[in-house]
C-alpha positions in Angstrom: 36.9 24.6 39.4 36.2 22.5 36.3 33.5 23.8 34.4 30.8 21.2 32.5 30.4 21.0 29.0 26.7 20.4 28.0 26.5 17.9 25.0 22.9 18.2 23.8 20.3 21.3 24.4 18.7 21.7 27.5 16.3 23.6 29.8 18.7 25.6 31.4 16.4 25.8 34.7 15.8 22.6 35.0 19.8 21.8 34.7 20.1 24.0 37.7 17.7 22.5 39.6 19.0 18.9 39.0 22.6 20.4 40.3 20.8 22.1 43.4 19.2 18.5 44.1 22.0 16.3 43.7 25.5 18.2 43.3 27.3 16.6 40.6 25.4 13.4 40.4 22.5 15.9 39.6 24.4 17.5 36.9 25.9 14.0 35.3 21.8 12.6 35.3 21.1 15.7 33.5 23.6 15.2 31.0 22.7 11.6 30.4 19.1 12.5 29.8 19.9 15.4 27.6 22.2 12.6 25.6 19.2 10.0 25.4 16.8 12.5 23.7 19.8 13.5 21.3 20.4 10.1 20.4 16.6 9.2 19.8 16.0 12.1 17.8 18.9 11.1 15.6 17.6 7.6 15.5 14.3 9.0 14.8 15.9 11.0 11.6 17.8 8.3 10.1 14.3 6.4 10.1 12.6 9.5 8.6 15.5 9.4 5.8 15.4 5.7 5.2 11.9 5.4 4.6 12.1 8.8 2.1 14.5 6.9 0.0 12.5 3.8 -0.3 10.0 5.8 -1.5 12.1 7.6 -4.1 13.4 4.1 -5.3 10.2 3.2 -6.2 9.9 2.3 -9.9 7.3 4.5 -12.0 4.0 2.6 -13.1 3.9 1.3 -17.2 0.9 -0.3 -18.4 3.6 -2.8 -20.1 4.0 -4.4 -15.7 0.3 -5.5 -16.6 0.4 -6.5 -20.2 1.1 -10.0 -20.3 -0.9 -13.2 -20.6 -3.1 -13.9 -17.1 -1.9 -17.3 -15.7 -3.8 -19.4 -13.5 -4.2 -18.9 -9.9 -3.6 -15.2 -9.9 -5.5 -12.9 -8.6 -7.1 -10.1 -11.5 -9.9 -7.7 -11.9 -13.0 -8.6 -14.0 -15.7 -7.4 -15.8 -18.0 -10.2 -15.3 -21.4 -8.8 -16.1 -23.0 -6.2 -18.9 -22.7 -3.6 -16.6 -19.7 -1.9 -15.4 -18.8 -3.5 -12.3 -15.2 -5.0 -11.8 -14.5 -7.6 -9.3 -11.6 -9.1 -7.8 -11.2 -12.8 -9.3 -9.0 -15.6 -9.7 -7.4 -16.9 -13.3 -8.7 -20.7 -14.2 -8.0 -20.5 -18.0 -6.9 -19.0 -20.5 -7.5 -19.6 -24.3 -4.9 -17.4 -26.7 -7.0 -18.6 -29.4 -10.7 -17.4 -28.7 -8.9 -15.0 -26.1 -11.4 -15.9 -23.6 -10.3 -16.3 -20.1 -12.4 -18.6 -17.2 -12.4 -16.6 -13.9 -13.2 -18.0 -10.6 -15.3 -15.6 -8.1 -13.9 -17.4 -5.0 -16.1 -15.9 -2.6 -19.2 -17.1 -3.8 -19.7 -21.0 -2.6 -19.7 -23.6 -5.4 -22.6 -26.0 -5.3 -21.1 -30.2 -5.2 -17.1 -30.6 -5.7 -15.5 -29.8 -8.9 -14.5 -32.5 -11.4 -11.2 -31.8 -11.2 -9.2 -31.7 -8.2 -7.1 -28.9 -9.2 -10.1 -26.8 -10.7 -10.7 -24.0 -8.3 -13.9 -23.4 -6.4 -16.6 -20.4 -6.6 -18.4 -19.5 -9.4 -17.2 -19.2 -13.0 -17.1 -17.0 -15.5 -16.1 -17.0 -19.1 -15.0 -13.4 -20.3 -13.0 -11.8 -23.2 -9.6 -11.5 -22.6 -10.1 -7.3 -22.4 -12.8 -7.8 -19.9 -9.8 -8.5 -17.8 -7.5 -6.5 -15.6 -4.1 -7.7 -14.5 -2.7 -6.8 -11.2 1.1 -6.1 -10.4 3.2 -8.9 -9.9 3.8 -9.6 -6.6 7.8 -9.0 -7.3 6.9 -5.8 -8.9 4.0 -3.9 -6.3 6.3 -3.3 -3.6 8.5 -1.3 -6.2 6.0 0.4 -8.2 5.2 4.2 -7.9 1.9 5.5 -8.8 2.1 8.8 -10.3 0.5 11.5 -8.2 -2.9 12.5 -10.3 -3.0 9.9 -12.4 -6.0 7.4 -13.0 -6.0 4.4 -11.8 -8.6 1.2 -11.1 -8.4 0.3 -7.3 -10.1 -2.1 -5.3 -12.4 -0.4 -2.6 -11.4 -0.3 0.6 -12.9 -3.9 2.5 -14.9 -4.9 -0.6 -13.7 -6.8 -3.5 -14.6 -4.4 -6.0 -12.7 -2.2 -8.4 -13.2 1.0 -9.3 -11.5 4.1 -10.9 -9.5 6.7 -8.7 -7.1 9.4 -8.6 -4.1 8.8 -6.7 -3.3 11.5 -4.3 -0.3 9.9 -3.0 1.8 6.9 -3.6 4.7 5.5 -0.8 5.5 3.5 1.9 2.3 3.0 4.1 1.4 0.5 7.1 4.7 -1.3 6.3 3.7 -1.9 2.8 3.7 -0.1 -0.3 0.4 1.1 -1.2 -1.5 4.6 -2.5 -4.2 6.8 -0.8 -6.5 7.4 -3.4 -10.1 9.4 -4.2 -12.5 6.9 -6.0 -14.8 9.1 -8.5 -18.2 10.0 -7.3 -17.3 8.6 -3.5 -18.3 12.3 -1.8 -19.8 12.3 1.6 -22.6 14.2 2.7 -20.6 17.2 2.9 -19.4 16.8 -0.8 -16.1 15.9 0.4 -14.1 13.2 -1.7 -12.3 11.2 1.2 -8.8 9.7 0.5 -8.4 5.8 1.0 -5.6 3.8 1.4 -4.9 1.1 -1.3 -1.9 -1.6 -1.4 -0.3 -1.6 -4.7 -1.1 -5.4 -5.2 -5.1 -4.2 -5.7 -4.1 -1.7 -8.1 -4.2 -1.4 -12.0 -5.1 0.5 -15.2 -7.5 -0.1 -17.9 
């Protein structure tokens, strides 16, 4: 008789028992199963390999991707007060003589309509041109790689407020490029430092 060839691992006793069940037409179903899971574990792998190379494509992080002059409308971090809080703003303005730079806190509701209809709304803030952090540009975050340990200024997880972290790990996350990090002095009450996920586009150095 012809023998049958078996083209992807499986439970031998379960192959026997399809045969017993159905003859040949047991044995072919077997087959076709055992050639499904083959080809979805290879699918799976290619997956597994494409998204490894995205992340080793990723470009290393300079501070020179956030040295440049803020421009209006874009999104930065600010130290808008004496104390050392940093919050997630918009650029108005920008003077490259007094190097002081209006902010816009767009969460917080401006009283009356501004002057100018192209002046954005929220409270305003003038600071010096250090007390601002510039973000990634949106062409550049989904390329940028975080070094693993270095020190960083994230934006807290479903807040809008920065603060300085150690990335743990830097990749391709949620369909987006982003970092798990551990803010400093975020333990819980078992003195546990938790990691948080972070896109790229809410992360910078000072």
């Amino acid at each position: 008789g012809q023998s049958v060839t078996a083209i992807a691992p499986i439970d031998y006793e379960s192959f026997c028992l399809f045969v017993r069940r159905g003859g040949v037409g047991g044995a072919v179903a077997a087959l076709a199963a055992a050639a499904a899971s083959a080809a979805a574990a290879a699918t799976a792998a290619a997956a597994s390999k494409k998204r490894k190379r995205q992340e080793e494509k990723g470009t290393k992080f300079k501070p020179s991707m956030v040295a440049r002059t803020p421009e209006h409308g874009e999104p930065v971090a600010s130290k808008v007060a004496s104390h050392d809080l940093w919050i997630l703003v918009t650029v108005d303005k920008f003077d490259p003589n007094t190097k002081k730079v209006v902010v816009v806190d767009e969460h917080v509701d401006q009283d009356g309509p501004p002057s100018d209809p192209n002046e954005l709304r929220g409270r305003r803030y003038y600071v010096d041109r250090e007390h601002v952090l510039l973000m990634p540009l949106p062409k550049d975050a989904p390329n940028i790689k975080h070094e693993i340990g270095s020190t960083v200024m994230a934006m807290y997880p479903d807040t809008t407020t920065f603060y300085p972290a150690t990335v743990t790990e830097s990749g391709i996350m949620e369909g987006e490029r982003c970092c798990t990090v551990q803010f400093f002095d975020d333990e819980d009450e078992t003195g546990i430092i938790p990691s948080r996920l972070v896109p790229n586009r809410f992360i910078t150095v000072r």
